[in-house]
Steps between C-alpha positions, in 0.01 A plus 500: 500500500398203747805290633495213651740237636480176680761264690498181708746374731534150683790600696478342888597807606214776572676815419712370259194314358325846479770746341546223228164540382454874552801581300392289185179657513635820502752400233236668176367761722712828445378683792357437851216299499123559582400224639675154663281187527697269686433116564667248779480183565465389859877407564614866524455758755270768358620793666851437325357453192301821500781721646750313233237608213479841598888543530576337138212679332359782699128478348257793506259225638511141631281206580472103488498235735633171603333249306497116514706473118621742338492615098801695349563546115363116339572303863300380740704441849284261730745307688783777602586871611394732238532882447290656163546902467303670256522870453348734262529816422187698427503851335251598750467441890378225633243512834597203763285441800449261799114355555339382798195336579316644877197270503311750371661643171806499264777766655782688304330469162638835256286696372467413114288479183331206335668300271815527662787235468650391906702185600373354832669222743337426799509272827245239432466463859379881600393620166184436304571514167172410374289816715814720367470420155095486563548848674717638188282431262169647581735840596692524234368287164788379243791522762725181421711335810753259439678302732474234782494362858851450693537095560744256586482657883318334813326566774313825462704823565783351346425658117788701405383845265754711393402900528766759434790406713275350752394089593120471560359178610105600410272686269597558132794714328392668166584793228298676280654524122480783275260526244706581204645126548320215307441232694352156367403247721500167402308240737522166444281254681619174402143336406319386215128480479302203502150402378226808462439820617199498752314790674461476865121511565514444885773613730562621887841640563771217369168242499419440074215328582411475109645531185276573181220354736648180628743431771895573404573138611258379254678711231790374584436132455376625171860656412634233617327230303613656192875543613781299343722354755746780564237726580331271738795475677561861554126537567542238817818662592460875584151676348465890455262762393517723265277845504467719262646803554334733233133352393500717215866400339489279222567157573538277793867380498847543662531832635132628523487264825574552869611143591425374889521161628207270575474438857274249518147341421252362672386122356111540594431813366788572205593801644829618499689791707844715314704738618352796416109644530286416179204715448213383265489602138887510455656175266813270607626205392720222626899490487751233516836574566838298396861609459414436123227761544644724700823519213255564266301765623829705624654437145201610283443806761875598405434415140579798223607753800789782396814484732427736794747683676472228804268305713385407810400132567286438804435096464315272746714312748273178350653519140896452501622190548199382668289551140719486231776166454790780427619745655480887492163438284351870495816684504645288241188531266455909542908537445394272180200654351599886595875515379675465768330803760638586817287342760471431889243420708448184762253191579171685666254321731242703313558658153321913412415544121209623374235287285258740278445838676662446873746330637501159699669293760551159311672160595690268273565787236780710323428837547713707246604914475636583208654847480566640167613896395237742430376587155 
């Protein structure tokens, strides 16, 4: 049977800070754990938290990171020192592993099967998430990674990873789960679609130079015209992109689209330039995105889910208090809607979830495991 515990601890104290939450994690588990994920805010030394972790718990495996906030049970601790521990124990092994990037290819990658499960959290500064998950997916099809990028650090070099019993400033820090474990994933993008789907009939790169045969700035006046005055709001204040994900799903809405942000447009020609390359054929649609939205979309993605055994909860260091008017907004909802789970995780500068078929990096989402027994 799958076990999992989680605890948080705001002591000022790093080792103190760390044993608190280790030892309420471990308070269901009735033997050693598999696997430690382990979350700190910036105000405590990492190696003490690490070596504190592995003294009060003594996990098969361990990994996590200092992050900028951090998530434990149904809080969200932005302002002050912060420990979450969450272990589980696995009936089978779990594979952990260290990745590094050489300029030419992806280093220390297991050896595995598609449609594997594996938690990743990386150094946004040395690590490109985007060719790894690019990389992942044409070698092995159907493999889900879940996770995020370190934050809350600066200048370069200064990421924090934990591997092990070991610090690492660079790279990423992951762990392959076993198969016989269901794993949802739940990611939740925060947007809501606005005006039509089009289909991009001229594009270079992140250049749409046309949408259904006009220029994307001419559809958007369009969209715009027929907006109430909420919408048009949101439209002048932050415009994304969905795409399609999966041409041939049913529908256009929620889920079936990879959201990126508009970069840009150019007034004499209507063309506009995203964050992402947009090949011809495929359909988007715009996005607006409010803390109103962003509620929504996390809620209904939560929405007639079974308990699971716990959760991880990888949410962008946007949301928080700088989205939502009350605190501990994520946390607080999935403790709500799922009974109550054990869950840790921290604010990411870059959220991993998969969308359709592969997996993602994303900004400004919630990006879910749920981890429920087998059978």
């Amino acid at each position: 049977m799958l076990e999992i515990g989680a605890g948080l601890s705001t002591e000022a104290r790093a080792r103190p800070a760390a044993i608190e939450a280790a030892m309420a994690a471990r308070e269901p588990l009735r033997d050693r754990a598999t696997l430690a994920l382990v979350f700190s805010s910036t105000h405590h030394d990492p190696a003490e938290v690490v070596d504190a972790v592995r003294e009060a718990a003594s996990p098969g495996a361990l990994l996590g990171c200092v992050g900028e906030s951090v998530v434990g049970r149904d809080r969200e601790i932005e302002d002050g020192p912060a420990v979450a521990v969450w272990l589980a124990r696995f009936p089978e092994p779990v594979e952990p592993y260290r990745l590094g990037f050489d300029g030419d290819g992806f280093v220390g990658m297991p050896e595995g099967e598609p449609g594997e499960t594996h938690i990743v959290i990386a150094d946004p500064f040395s690590f490109p998430a985007d060719a790894f998950l690019d990389e992942l997916a044409e070698q092995r099809p159907g493999t889900t990674v879940i996770g995020g990028m370190a934050s809350g650090v600066f200048p370069p070099g200064s990421t924090r990873l934990f591997f092990g019993d070991e610090v690492v400033a660079s790279g990423a820090v992951g762990v392959r789960l076993p198969g016989g474990v269901p794993v949802r994933v739940v990611v939740s993008q925060g947007c809501r679609p606005v005006g039509p789907a089009f289909t991009v009939t001229r594009a270079e790169g992140n250049l749409i130079e046309e949408l259904g045969g006009r220029p994307p700035l001419d559809r958007l006046r369009q969209i715009y015209a027929a907006a109430d005055e909420r919408d048009r709001r949101l439209l002048t204040g932050g415009l994304h992109l969905g795409r399609v994900i999966d041409e041939h799903s049913e529908g256009s809405e929620g889920g079936d689209f990879l959201i990126r942000g508009v970069l840009g447009a150019d007034r004499e020609s209507g063309a506009m330039a995203v964050g992402d390359e947009v090949e011809v054929g495929e359909t988007v649609r715009f996005h607006v995105r409010d803390a109103d939205s962003a509620a929504d979309d996390l809620r209904g993605s939560l929405a007639g889910l079974e308990r699971p055994r716990g959760a991880l909860l990888f949410t962008c260091n946007g949301r928080g208090s700088r989205l939502f008017a009350a605190p501990d907004h994520d946390a607080s909802l999935v403790a709500k809607e799922l009974e109550e789970p054990p869950v840790a995780g921290f604010f990411a500068a870059g959220e991993l979830g998969p969308v359709g078929p592969r997996s993602f990096l994303h900004g400004f989402t919630a990006s879910l495991a749920l981890f429920y027994d087998a059978g």
